[in-house]
C-alpha positions in Angstrom: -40.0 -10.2 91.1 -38.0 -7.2 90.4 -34.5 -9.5 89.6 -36.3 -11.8 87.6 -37.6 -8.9 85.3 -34.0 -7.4 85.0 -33.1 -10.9 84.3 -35.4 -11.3 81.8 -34.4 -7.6 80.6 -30.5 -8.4 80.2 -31.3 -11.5 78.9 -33.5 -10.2 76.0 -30.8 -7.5 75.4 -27.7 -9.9 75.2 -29.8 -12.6 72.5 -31.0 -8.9 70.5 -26.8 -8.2 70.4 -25.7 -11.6 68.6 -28.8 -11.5 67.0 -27.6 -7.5 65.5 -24.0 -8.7 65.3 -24.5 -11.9 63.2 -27.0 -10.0 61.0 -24.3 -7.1 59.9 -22.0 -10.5 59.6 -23.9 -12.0 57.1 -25.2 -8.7 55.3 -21.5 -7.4 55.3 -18.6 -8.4 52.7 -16.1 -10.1 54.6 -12.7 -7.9 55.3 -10.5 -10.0 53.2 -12.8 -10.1 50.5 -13.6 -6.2 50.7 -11.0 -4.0 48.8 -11.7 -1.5 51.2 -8.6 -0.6 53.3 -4.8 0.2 53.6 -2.3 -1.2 51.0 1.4 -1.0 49.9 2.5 -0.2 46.3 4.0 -3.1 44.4 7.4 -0.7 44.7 6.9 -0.3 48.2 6.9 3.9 47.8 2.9 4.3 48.8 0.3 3.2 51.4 -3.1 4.1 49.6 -6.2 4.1 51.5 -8.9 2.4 49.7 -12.3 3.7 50.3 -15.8 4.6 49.1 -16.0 7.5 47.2 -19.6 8.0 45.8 -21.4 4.8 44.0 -17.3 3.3 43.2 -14.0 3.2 45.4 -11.1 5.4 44.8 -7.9 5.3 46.6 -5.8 7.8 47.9 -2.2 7.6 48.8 -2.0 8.1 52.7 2.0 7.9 53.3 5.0 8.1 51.1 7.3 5.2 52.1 10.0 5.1 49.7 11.0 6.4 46.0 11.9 3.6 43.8 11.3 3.1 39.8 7.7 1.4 39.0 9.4 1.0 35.8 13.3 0.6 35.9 14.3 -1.6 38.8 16.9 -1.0 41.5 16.5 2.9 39.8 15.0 6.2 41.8 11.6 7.3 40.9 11.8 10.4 38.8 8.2 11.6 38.8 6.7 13.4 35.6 4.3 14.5 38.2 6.2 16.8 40.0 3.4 17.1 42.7 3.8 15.6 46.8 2.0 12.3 46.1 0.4 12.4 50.0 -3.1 13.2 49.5 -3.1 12.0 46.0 -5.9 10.0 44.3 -4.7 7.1 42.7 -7.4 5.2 42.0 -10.4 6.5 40.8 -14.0 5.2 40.0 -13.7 1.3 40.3 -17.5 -0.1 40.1 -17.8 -3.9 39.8 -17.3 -5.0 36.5 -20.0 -7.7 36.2 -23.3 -4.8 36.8 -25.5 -7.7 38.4 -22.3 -8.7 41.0 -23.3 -5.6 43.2 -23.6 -7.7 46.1 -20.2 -9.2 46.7 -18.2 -8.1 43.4 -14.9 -10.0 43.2 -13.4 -7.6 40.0 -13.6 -3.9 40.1 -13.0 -1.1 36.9 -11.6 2.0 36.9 -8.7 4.3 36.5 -5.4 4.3 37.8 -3.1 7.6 37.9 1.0 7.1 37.0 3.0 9.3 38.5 6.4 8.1 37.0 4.7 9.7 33.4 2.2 11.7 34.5 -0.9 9.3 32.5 -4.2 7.7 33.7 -4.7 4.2 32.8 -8.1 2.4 32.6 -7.5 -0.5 35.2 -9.1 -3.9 37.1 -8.7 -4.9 40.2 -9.2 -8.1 41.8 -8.5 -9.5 45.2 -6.0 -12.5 45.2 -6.6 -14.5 41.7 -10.0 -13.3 41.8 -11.1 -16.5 43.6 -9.7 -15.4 47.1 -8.6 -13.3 49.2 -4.8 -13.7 49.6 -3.2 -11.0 51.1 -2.8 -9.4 47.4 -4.6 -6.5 45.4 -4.3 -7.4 41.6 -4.3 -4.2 39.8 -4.3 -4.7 35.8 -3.7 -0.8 34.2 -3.8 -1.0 30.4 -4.3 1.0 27.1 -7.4 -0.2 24.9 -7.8 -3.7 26.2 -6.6 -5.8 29.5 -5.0 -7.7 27.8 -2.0 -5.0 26.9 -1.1 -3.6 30.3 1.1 -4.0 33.4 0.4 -5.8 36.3 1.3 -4.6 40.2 0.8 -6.7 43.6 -0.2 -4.6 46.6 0.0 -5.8 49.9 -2.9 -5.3 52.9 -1.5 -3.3 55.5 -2.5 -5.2 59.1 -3.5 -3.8 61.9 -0.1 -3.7 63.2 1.1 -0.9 60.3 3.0 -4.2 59.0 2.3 -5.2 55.4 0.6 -8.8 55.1 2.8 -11.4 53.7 1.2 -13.5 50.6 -0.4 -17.0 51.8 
């Protein structure tokens, strides 16, 4: 009697498990759809940690990498900001753009920091082409409108500290 009770025990416990685990699956954003996490600069000088701050996401720079020109290719970076970028907040405020798309928002706004001139830009971000999740973090900064602005690619960081080539 006293087995068939632990049975019953472990049984109830192991179908209560999948039963948590699928729930926080469903009620969860998928990772590659979830801006949340480590990703390289376009130039390949930061990793920035993307993370909730608050209500929004921000995204502070977690290594320096390199030093190359966001601006002038092939050039060194020649920083306005004369400040050690580690530690830095980059991003700053990104809430989804569409209010009601709380849920699973696939476009974020907020504010992007330069350090190459020492400016914040008003900025969106998107996952892939907005429509998936490819390996790339669109970030739009721009003056006034999106439609004037500059566009960067920023690569997930994997598990493995490698960065995540583009599908």
């Amino acid at each position: 009697m006293q087995v068939s009770i632990r049975s019953a025990l472990l049984r109830t416990l192991a179908v209560a498990g999948l039963a948590s685990a699928a729930f926080w699956a469903i009620a969860q954003p998928a990772a590659a759809a979830d801006p949340r996490g480590r990703w390289v600069t376009e130039s390949g000088n930061l990793e920035v940690e993307i993370a909730s701050c608050g209500a929004a996401l921000c995204g502070t720079v977690t290594k320096v990498l390199g030093n190359r020109s966001m601006s002038s290719e092939g050039a060194s970076m020649k920083p306005v900001d004369g400040r050690s970028p580690l530690g830095m907040k980059l991003l700053d405020g990104f809430v989804p753009v569409n209010a009601a798309d709380t849920e699973r928002p696939t476009e974020w706004s907020g504010e992007i920091y330069n350090r190459e001139n020492g400016k914040t830009y008003r900025c969106r971000m998107a996952l892939g082409n907005g429509t998936d999740a490819s390996g790339q973090l669109v970030l739009r900064a721009y003056v006034g409108i999106p439609l004037f602005g500059k566009t960067q690619h920023w690569q997930r960081v994997t598990a493995d500290a490698g960065v995540q080539a583009p599908n």
